[in-house]
N, C-alpha and C positions, 0 to 999 in steps of 0.2 A: 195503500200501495197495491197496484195490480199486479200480481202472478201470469207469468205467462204459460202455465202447464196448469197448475194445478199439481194433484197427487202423482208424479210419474214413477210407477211402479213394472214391475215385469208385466202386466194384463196388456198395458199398453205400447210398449216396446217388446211384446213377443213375435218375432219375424215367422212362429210357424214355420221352423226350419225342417223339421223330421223327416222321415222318409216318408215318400207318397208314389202313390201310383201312378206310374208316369203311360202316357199314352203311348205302342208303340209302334207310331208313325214316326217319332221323333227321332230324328240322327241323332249319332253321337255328337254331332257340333251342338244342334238343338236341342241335347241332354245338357251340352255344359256350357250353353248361353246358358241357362233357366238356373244354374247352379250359378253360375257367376252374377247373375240379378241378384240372385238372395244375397250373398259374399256383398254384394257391395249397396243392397238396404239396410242390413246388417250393420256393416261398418256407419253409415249412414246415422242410424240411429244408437250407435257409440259418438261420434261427434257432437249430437244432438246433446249426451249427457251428460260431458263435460259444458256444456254452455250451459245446464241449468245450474251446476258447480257456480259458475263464475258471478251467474244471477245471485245467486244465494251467497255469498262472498261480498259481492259488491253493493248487498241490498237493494239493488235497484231493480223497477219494473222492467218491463217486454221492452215499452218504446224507448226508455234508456239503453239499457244491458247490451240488445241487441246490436244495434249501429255500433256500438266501439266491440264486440267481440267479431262479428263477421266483417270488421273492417280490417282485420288480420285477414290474407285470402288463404293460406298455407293452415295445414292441419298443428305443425309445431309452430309459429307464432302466437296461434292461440292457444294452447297450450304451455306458451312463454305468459301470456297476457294472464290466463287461471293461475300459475305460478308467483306472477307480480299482485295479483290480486289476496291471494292468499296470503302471502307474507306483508301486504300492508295493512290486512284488518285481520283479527282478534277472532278468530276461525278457534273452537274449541281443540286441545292439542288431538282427539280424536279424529278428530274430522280432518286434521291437517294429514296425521298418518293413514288416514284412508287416500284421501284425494291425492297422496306422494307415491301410493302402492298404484293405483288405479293409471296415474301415469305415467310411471316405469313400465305397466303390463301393454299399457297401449302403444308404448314407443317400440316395445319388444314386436307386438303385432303389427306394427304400421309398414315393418320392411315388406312383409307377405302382400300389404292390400295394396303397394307401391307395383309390385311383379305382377298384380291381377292386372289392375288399371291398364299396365304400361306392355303388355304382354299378346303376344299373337296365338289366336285359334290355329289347329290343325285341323284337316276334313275329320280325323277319326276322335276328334274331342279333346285333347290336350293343348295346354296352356306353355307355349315356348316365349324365353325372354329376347324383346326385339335383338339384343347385342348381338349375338351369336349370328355370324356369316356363314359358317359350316351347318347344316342342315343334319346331319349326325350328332354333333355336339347337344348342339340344341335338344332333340328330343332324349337326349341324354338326363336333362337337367331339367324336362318338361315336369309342367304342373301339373297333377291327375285330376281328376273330378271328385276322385276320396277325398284329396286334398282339398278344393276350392268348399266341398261339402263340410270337412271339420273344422274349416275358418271361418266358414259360415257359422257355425252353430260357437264356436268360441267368441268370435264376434259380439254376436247377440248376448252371451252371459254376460262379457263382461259389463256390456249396456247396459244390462239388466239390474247387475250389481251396485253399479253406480246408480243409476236412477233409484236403485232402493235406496241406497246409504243417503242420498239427498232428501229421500222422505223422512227418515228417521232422524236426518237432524232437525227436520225444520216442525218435528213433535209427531208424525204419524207412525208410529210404532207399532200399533193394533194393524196395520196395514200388512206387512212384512212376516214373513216367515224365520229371517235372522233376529237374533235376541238384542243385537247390538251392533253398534257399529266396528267394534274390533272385530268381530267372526265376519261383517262383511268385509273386512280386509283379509283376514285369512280365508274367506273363498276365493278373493281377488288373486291370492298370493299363489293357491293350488289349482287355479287354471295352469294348463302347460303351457309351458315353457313358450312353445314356437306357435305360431297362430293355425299351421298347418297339423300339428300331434295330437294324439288323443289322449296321451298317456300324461296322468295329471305329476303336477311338481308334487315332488317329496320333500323340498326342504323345508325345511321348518321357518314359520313366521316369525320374525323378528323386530323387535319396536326401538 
């Protein structure tokens, strides 16, 4: 059987989100394009890490796997598709309660990367949602660069998390820093809440 990644762990899904020194020549707009690039490779490679879910679920190689999950064109269809696959094969009950926490947190973040995508630049760097007619309103309810910054970096964990838990079932466990798949569901579960916060969830992990 051929693997299509290989080990995918954090080395390789790390977006290199952190602060950097930013040159400055750069407007505010050309402060938060550069911030919304990352926000949406980011996201990018979260998508990527529910497909190797679905790989590793369905047993099948690259050139199987791939044409029937990127034939969903929507983020939740395929995430309908990892869903159906999961409850038709014999997924260890671990891995099931990972893969079920990992996609409540991403439906939770999906609204924020929906308002990125779909969302209009200001000159002075903020992120306004197209709907709003009144020009007041809107910068009301505007996106900050804080914000598109801490959905970046939330993004990327979660990726990250998942890409781990998928090594550690399929036996790389010397790889990872989590001891197990359960505490990789309990970082899953202590990311915040909303994709935009920084302030991690307090509720306690539940099975």
């Amino acid at each position: 059987m051929i693997r299509s990644l290989g080990p995918v762990g954090r080395r390789s899904l790390d977006m290199t989100i952190g602060p950097r020194k930013q040159s400055e020549k750069l407007s505010d707009r050309d402060k938060a394009f550069l911030l919304f690039g990352k926000a949406m490779a980011a996201w990018a490679a979260l998508e990527m890490s529910f497909y190797i879910w679905f790989e590793h679920a369905m047993l099948l190689d690259m050139r199987q796997a791939k044409p029937l999950y990127y034939a969903a064109t929507n983020f939740k269809a395929r995430l309908d598709l990892l869903r159906a696959a999961i409850s038709s094969t014999k997924l260890e009950k671990e891995e099931q309660a990972f893969i079920e926490a990992a996609i409540k947190k991403a439906i939770k973040y999906s609204s924020f990367r929906n308002k990125l995508a779909h969302g209009e630049f200001t000159l002075e760097g903020l992120l306004i949602e197209s709907k709003h007619a009144d020009y007041k309103a809107a910068r009301s309810s505007a996106i900050t660069q804080r914000e598109i910054e801490t959905a970046a970096r939330n993004f990327s964990k979660l990726a990250e998390l998942i890409a781990d838990a998928r090594d550690y079932a399929i036996g790389l466990r010397d790889m990872l820093e989590e001891d197990s798949l359960e505490i990789c569901r309990q970082r899953v579960i202590e990311l915040p809440l909303e994709a935009h916060s920084s302030t991690q969830n307090s509720m306690p992990a539940k099975r």
